[in-house]
mmCIF file of the protein (N, C-alpha, C, O) and its ligand, coordinates in Angstrom:
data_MODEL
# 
_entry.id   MODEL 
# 
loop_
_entity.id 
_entity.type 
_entity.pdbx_number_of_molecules 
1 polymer     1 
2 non-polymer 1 
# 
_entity_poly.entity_id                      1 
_entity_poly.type                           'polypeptide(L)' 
_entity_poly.nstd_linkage                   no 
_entity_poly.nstd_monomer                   no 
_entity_poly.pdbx_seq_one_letter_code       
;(UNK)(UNK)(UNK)(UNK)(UNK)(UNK)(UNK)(UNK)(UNK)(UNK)(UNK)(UNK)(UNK)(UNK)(UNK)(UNK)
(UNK)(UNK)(UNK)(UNK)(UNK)(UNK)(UNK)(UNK)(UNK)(UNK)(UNK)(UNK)(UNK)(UNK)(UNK)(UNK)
(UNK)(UNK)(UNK)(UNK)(UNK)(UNK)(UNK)(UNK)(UNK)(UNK)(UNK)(UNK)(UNK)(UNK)(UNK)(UNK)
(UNK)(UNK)(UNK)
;
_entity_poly.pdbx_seq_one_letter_code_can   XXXXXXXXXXXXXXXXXXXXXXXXXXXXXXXXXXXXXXXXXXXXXXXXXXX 
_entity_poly.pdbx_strand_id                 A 
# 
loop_
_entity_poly_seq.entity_id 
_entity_poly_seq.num 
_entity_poly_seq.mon_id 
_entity_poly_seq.hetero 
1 1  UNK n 
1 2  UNK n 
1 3  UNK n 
1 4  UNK n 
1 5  UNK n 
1 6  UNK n 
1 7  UNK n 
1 8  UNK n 
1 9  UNK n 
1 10 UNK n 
1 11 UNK n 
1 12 UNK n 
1 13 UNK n 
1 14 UNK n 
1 15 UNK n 
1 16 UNK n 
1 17 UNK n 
1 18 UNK n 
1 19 UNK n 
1 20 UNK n 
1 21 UNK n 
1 22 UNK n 
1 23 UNK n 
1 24 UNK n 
1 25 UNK n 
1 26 UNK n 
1 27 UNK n 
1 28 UNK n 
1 29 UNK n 
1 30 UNK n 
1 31 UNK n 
1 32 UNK n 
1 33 UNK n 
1 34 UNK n 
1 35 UNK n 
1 36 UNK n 
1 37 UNK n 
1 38 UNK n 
1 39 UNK n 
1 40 UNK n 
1 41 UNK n 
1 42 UNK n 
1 43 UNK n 
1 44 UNK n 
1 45 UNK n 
1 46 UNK n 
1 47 UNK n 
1 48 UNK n 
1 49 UNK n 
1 50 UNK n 
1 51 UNK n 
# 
loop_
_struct_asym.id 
_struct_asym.entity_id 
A 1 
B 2 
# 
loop_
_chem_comp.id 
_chem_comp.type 
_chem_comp.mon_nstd_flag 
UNK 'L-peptide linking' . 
ZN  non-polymer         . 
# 
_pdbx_entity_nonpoly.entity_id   2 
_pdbx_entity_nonpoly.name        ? 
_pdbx_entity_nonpoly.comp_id     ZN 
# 
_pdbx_nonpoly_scheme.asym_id         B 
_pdbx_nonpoly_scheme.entity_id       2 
_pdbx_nonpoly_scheme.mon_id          ZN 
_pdbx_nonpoly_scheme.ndb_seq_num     1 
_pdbx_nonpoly_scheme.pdb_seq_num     101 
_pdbx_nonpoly_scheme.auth_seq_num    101 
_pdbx_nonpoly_scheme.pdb_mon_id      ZN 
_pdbx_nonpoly_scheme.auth_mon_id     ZN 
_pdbx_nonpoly_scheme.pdb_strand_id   A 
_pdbx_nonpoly_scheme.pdb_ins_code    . 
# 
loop_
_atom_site.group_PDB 
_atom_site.id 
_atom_site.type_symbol 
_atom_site.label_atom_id 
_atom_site.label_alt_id 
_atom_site.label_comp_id 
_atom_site.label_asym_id 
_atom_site.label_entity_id 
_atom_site.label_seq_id 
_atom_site.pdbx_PDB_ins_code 
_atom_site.Cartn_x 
_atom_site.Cartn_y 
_atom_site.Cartn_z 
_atom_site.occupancy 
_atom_site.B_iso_or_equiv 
_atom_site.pdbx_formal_charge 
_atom_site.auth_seq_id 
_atom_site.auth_comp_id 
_atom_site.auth_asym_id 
_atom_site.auth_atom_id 
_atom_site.pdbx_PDB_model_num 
ATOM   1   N  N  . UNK A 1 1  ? 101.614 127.118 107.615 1.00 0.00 ? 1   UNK A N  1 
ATOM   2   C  CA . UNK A 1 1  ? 101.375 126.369 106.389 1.00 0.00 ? 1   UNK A CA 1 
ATOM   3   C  C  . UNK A 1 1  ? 100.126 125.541 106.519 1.00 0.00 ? 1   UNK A C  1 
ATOM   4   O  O  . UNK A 1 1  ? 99.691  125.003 107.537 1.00 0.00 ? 1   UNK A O  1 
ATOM   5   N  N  . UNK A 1 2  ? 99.628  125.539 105.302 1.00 0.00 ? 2   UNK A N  1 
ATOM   6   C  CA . UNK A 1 2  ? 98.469  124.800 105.524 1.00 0.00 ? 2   UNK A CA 1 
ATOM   7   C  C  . UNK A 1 2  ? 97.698  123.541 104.342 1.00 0.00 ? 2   UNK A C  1 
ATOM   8   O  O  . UNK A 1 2  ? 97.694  124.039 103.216 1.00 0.00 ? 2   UNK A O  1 
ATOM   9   N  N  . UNK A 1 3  ? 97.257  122.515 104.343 1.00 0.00 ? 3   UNK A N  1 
ATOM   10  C  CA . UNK A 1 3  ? 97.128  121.543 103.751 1.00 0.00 ? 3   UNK A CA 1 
ATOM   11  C  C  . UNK A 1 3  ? 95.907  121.482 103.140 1.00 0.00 ? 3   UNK A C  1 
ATOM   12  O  O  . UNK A 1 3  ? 94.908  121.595 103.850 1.00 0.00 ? 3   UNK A O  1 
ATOM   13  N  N  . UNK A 1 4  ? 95.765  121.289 101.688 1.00 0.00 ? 4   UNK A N  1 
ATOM   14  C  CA . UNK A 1 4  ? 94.397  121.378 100.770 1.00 0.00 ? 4   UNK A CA 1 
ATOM   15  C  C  . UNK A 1 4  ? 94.022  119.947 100.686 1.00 0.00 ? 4   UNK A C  1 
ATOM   16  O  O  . UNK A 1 4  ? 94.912  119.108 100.547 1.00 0.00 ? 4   UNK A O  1 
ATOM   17  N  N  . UNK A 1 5  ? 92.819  119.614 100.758 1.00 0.00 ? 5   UNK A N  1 
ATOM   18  C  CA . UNK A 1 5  ? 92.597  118.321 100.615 1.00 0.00 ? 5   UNK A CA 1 
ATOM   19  C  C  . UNK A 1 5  ? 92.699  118.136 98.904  1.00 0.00 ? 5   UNK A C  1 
ATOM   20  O  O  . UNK A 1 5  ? 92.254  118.936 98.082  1.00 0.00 ? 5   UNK A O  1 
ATOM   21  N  N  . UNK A 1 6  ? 93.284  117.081 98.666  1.00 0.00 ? 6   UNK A N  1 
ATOM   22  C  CA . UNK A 1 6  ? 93.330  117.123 97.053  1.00 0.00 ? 6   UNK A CA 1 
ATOM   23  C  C  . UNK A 1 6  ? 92.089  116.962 96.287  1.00 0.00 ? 6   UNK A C  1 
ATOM   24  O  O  . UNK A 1 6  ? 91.286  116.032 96.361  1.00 0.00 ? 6   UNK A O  1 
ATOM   25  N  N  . UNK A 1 7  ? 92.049  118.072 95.491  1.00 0.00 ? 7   UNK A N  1 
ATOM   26  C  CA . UNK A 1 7  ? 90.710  118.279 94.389  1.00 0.00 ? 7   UNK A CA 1 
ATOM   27  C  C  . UNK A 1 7  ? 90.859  116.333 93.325  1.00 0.00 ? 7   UNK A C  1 
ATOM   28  O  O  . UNK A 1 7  ? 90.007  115.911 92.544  1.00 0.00 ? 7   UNK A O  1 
ATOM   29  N  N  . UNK A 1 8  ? 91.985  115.716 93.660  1.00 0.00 ? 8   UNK A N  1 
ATOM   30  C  CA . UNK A 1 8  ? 91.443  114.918 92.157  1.00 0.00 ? 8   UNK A CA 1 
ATOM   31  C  C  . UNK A 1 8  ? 91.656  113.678 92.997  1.00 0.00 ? 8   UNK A C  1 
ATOM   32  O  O  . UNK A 1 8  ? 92.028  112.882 92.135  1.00 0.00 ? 8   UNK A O  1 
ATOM   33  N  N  . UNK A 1 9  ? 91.653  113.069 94.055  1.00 0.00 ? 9   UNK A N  1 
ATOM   34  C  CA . UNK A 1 9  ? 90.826  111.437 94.896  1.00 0.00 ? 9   UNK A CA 1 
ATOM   35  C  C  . UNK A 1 9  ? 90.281  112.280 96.259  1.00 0.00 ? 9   UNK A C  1 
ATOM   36  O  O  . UNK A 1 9  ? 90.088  111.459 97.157  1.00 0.00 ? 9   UNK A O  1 
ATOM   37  N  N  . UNK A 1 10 ? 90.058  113.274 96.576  1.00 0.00 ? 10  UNK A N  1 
ATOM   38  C  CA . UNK A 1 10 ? 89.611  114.156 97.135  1.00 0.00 ? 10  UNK A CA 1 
ATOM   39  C  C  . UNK A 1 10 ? 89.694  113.706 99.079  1.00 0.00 ? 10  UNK A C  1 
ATOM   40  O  O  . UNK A 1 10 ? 88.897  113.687 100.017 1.00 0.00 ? 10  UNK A O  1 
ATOM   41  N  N  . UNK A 1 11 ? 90.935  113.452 98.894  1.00 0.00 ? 11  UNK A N  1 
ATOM   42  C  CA . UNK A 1 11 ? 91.737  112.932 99.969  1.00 0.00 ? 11  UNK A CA 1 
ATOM   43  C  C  . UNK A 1 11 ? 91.913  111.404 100.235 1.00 0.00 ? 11  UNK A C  1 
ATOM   44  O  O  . UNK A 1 11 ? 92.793  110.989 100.988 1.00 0.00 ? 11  UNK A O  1 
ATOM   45  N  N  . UNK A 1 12 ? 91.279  110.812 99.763  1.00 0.00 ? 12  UNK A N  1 
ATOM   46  C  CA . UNK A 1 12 ? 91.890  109.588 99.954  1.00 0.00 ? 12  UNK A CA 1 
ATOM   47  C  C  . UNK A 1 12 ? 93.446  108.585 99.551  1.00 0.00 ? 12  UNK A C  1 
ATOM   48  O  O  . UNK A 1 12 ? 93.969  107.485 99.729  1.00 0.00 ? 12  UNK A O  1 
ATOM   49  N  N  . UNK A 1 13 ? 93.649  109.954 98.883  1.00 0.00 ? 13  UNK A N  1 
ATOM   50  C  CA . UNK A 1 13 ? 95.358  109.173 98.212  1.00 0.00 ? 13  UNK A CA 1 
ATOM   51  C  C  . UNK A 1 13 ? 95.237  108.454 97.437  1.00 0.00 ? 13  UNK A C  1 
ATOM   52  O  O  . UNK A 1 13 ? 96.361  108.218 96.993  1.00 0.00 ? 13  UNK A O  1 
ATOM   53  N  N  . UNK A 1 14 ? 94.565  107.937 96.973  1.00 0.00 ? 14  UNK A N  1 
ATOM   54  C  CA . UNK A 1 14 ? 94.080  106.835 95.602  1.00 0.00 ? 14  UNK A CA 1 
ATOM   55  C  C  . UNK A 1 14 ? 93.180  107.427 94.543  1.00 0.00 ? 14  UNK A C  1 
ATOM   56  O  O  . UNK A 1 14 ? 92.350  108.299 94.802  1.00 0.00 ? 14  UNK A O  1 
ATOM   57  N  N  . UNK A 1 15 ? 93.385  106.892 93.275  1.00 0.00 ? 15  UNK A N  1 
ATOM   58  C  CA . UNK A 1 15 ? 92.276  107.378 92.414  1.00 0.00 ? 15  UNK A CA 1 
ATOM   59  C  C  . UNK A 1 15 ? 92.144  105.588 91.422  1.00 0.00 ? 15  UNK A C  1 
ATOM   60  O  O  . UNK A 1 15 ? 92.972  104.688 91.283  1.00 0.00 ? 15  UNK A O  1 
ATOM   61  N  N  . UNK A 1 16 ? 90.773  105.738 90.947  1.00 0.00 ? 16  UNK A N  1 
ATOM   62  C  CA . UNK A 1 16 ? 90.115  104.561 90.790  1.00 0.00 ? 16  UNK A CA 1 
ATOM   63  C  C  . UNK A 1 16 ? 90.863  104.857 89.310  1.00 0.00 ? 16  UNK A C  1 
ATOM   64  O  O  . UNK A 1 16 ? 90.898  105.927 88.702  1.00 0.00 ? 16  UNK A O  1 
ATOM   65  N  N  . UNK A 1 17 ? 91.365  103.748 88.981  1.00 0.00 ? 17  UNK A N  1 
ATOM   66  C  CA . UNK A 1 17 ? 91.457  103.554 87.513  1.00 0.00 ? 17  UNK A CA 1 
ATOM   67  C  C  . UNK A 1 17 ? 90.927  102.499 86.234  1.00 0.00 ? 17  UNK A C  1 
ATOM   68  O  O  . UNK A 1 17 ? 90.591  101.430 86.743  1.00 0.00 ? 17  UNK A O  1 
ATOM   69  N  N  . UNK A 1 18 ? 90.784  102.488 85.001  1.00 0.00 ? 18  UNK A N  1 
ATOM   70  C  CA . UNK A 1 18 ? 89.918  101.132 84.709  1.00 0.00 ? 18  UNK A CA 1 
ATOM   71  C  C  . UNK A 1 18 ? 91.206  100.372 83.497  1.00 0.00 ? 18  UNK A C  1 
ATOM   72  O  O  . UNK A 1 18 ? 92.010  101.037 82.845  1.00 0.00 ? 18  UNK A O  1 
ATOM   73  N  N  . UNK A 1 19 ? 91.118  99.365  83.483  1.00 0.00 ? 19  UNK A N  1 
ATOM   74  C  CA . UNK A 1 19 ? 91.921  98.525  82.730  1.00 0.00 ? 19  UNK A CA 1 
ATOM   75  C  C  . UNK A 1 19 ? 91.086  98.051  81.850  1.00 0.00 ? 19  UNK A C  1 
ATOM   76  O  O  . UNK A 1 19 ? 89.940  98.003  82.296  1.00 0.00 ? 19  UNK A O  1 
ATOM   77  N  N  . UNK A 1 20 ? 91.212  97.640  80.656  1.00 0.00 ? 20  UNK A N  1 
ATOM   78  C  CA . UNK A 1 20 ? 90.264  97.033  79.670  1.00 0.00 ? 20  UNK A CA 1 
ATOM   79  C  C  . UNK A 1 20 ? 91.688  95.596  79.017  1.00 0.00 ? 20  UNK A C  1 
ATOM   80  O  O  . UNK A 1 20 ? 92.870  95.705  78.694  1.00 0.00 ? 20  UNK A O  1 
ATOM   81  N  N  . UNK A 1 21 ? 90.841  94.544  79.086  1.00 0.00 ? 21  UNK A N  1 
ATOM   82  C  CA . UNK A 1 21 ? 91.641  93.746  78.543  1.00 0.00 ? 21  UNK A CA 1 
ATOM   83  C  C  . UNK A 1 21 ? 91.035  92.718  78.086  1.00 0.00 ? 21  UNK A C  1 
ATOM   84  O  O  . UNK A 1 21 ? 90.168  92.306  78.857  1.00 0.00 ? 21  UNK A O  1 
ATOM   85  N  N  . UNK A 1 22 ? 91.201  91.880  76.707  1.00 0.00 ? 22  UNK A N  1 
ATOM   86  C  CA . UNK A 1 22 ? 90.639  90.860  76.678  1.00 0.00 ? 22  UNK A CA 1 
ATOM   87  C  C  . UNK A 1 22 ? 90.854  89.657  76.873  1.00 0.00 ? 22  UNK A C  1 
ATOM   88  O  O  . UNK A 1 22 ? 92.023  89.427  76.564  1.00 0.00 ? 22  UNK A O  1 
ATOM   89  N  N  . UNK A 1 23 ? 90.318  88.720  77.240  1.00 0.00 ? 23  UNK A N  1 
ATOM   90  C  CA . UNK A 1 23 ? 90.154  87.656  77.941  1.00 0.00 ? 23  UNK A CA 1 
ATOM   91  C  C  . UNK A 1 23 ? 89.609  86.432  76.051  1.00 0.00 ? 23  UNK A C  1 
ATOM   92  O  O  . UNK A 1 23 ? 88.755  86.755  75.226  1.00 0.00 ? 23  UNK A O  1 
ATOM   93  N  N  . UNK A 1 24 ? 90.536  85.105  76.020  1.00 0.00 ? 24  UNK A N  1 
ATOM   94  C  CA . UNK A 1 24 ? 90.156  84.204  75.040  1.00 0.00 ? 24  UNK A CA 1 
ATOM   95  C  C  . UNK A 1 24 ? 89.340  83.290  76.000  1.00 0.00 ? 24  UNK A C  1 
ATOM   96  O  O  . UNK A 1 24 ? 89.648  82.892  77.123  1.00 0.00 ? 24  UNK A O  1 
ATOM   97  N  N  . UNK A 1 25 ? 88.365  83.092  75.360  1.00 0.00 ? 25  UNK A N  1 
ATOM   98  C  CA . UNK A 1 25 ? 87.114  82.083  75.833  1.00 0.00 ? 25  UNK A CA 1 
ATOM   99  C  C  . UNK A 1 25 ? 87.638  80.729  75.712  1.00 0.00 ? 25  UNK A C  1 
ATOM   100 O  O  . UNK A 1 25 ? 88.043  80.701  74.550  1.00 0.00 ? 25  UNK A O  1 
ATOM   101 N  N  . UNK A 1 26 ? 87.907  79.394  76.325  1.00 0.00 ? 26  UNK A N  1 
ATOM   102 C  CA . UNK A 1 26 ? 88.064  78.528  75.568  1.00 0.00 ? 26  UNK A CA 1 
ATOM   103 C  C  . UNK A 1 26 ? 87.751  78.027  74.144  1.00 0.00 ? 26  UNK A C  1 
ATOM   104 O  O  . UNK A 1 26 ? 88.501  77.483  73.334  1.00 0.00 ? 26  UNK A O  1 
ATOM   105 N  N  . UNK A 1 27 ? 86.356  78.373  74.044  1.00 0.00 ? 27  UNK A N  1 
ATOM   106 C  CA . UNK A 1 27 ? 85.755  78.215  72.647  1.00 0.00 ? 27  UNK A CA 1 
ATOM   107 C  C  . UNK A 1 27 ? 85.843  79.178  71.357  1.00 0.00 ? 27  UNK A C  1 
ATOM   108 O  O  . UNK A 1 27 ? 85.182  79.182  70.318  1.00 0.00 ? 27  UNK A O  1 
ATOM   109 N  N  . UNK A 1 28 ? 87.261  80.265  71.955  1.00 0.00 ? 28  UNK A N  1 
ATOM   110 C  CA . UNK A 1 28 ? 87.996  80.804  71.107  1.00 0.00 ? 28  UNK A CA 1 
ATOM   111 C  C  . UNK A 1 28 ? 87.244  82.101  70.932  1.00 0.00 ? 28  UNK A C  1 
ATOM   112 O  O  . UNK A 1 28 ? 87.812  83.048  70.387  1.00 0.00 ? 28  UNK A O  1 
ATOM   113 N  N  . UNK A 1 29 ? 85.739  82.223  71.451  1.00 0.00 ? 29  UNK A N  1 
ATOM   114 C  CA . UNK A 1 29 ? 85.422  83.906  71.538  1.00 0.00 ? 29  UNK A CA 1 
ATOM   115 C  C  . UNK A 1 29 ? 86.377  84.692  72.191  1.00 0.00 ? 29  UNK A C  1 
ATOM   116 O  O  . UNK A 1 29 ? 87.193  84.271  73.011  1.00 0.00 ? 29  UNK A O  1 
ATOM   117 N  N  . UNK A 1 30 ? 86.258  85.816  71.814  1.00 0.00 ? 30  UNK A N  1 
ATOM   118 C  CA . UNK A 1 30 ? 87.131  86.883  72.678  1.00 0.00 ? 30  UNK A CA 1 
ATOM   119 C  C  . UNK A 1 30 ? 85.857  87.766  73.601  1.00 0.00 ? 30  UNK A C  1 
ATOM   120 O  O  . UNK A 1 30 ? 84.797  88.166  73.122  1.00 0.00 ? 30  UNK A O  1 
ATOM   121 N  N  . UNK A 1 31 ? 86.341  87.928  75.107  1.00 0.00 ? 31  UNK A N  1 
ATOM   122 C  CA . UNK A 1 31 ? 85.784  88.367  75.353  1.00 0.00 ? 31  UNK A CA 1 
ATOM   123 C  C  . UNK A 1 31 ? 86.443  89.813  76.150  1.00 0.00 ? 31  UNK A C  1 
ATOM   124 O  O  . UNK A 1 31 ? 87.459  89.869  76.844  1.00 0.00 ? 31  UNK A O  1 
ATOM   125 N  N  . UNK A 1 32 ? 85.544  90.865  75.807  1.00 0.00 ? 32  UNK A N  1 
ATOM   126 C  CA . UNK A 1 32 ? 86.910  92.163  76.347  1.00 0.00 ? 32  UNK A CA 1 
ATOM   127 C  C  . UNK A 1 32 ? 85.957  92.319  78.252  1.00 0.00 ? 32  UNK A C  1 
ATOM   128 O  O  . UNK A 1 32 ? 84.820  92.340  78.724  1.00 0.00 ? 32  UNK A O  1 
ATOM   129 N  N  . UNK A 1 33 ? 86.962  92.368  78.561  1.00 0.00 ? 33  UNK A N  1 
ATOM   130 C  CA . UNK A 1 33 ? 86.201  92.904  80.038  1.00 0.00 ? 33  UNK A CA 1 
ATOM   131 C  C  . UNK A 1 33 ? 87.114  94.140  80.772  1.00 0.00 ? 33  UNK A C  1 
ATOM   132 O  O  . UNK A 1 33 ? 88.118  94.518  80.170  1.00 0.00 ? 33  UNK A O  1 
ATOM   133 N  N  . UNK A 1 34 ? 86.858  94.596  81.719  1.00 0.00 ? 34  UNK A N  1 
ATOM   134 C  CA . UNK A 1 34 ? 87.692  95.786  82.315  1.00 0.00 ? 34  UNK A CA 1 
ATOM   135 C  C  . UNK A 1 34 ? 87.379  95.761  83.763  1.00 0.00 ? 34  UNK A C  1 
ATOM   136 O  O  . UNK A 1 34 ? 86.276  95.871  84.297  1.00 0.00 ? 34  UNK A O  1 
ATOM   137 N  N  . UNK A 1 35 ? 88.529  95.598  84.297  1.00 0.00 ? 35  UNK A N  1 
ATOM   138 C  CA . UNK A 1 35 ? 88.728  95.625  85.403  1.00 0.00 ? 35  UNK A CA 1 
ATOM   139 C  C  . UNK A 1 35 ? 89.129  97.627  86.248  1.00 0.00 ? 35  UNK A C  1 
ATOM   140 O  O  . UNK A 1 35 ? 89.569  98.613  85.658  1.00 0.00 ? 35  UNK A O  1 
ATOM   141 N  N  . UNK A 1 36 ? 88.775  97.494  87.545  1.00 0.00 ? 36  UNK A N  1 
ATOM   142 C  CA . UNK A 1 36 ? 88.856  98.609  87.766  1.00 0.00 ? 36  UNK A CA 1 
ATOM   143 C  C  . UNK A 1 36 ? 89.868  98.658  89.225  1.00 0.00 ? 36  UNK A C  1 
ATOM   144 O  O  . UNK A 1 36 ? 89.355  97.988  90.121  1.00 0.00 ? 36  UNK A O  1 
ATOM   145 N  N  . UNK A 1 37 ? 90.751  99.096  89.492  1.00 0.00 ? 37  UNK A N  1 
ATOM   146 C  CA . UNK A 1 37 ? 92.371  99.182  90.282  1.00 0.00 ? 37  UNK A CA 1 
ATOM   147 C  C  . UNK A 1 37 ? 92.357  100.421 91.025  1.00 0.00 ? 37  UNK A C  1 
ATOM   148 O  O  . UNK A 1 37 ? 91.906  101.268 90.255  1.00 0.00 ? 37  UNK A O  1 
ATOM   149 N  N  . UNK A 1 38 ? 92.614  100.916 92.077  1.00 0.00 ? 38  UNK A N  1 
ATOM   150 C  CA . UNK A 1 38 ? 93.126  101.852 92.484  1.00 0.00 ? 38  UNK A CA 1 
ATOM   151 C  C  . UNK A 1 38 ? 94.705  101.875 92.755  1.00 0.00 ? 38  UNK A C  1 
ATOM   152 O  O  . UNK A 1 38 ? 95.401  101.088 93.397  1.00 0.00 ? 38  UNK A O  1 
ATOM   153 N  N  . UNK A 1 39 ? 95.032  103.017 92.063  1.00 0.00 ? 39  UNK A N  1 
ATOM   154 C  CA . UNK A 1 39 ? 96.311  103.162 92.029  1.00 0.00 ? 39  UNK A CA 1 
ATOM   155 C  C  . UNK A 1 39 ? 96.319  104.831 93.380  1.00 0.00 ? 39  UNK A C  1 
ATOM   156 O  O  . UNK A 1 39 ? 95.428  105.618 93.699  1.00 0.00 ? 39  UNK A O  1 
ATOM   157 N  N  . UNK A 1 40 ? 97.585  104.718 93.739  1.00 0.00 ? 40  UNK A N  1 
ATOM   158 C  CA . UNK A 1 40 ? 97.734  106.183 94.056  1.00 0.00 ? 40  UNK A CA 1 
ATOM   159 C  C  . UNK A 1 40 ? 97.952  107.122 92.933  1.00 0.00 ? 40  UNK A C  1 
ATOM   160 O  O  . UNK A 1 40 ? 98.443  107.156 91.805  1.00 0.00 ? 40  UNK A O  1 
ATOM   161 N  N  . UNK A 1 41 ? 96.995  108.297 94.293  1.00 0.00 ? 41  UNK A N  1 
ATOM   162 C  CA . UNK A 1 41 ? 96.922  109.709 93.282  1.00 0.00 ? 41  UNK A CA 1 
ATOM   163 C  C  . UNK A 1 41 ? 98.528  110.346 93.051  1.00 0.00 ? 41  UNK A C  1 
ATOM   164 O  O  . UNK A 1 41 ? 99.472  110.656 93.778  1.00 0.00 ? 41  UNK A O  1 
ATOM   165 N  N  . UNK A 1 42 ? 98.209  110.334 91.531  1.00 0.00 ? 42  UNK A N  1 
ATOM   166 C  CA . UNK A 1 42 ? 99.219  111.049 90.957  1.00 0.00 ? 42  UNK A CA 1 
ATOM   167 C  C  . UNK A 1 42 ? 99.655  112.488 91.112  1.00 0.00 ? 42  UNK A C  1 
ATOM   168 O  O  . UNK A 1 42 ? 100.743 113.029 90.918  1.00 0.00 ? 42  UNK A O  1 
ATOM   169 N  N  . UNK A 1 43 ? 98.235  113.046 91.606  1.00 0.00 ? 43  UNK A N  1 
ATOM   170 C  CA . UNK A 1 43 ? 98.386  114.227 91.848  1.00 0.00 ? 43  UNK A CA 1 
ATOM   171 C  C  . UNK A 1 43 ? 98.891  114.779 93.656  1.00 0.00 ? 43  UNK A C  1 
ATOM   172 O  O  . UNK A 1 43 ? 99.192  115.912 94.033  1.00 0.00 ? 43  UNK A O  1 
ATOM   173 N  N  . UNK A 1 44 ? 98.844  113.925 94.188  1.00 0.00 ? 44  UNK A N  1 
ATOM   174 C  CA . UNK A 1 44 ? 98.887  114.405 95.749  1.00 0.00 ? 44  UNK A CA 1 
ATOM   175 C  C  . UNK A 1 44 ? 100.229 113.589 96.082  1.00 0.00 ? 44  UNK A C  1 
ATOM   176 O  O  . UNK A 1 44 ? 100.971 113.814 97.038  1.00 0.00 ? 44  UNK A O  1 
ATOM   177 N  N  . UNK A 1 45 ? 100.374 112.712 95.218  1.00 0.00 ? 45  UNK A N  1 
ATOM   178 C  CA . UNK A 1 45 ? 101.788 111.398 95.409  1.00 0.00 ? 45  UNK A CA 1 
ATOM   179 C  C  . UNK A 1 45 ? 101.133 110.662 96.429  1.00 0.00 ? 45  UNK A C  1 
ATOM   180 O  O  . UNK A 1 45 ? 101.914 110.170 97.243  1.00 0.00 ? 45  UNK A O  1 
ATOM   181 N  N  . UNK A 1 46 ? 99.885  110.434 96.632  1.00 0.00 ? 46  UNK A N  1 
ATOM   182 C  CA . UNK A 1 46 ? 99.255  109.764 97.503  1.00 0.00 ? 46  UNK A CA 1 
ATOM   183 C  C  . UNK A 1 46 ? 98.986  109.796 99.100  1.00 0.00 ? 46  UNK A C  1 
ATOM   184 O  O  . UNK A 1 46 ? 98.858  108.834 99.857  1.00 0.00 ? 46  UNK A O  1 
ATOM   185 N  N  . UNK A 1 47 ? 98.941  111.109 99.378  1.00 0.00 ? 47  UNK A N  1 
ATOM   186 C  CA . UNK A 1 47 ? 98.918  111.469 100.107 1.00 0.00 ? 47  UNK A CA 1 
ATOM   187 C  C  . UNK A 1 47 ? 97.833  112.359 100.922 1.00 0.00 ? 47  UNK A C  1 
ATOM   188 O  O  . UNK A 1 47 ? 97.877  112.580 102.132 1.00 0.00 ? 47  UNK A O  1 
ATOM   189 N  N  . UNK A 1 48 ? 96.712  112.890 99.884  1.00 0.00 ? 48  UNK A N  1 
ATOM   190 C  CA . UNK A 1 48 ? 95.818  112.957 99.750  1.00 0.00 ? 48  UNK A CA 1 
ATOM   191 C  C  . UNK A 1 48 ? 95.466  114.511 100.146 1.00 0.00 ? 48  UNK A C  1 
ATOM   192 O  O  . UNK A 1 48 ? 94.426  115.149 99.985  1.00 0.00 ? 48  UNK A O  1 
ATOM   193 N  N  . UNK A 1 49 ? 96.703  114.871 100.713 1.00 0.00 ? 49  UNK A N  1 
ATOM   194 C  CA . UNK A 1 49 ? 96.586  116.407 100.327 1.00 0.00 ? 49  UNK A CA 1 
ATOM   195 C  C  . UNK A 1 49 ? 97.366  117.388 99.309  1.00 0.00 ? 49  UNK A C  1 
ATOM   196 O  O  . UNK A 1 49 ? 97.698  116.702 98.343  1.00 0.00 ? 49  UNK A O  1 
ATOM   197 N  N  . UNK A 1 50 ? 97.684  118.397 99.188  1.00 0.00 ? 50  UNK A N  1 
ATOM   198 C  CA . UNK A 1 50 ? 98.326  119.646 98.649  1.00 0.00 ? 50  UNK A CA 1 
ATOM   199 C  C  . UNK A 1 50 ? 98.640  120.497 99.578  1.00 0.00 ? 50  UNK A C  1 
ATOM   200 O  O  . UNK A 1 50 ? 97.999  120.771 100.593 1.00 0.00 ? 50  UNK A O  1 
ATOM   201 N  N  . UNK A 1 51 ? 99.837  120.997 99.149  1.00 0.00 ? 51  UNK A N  1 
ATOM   202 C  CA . UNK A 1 51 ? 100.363 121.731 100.142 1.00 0.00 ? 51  UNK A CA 1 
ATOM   203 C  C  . UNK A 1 51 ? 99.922  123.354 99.659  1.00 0.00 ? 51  UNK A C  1 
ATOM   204 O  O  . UNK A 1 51 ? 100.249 124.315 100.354 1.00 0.00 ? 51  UNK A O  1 
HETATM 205 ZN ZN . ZN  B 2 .  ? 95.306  113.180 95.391  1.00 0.00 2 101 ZN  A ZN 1 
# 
């Protein structure tokens, strides 16, 4: 048996994801910003290969 490195975080077990959220200014602007998270890959279950 043999192990594929995963085509989608391409072995690292994580894939970068982006969050967008906005943020109230004190002075009541809104400001949107997006943050960016690594979550584990969904596709490998984080593991970073394929079987
Ligand atoms: Zn993966």
């Amino acid at each position: 048996m043999s192990h594929q490195i995963c085509p989608r975080c391409g072995g690292t077990g994580v894939t970068e994801k982006i969050r967008h959220t906005v943020e109230t200014a004190p002075d009541g602007t809104r400001q949107p910003k997006q943050e960016n998270y690594l979550s584990p890959c969904a596709h490998c279950g984080g593991k970073g290969h394929v079987n």
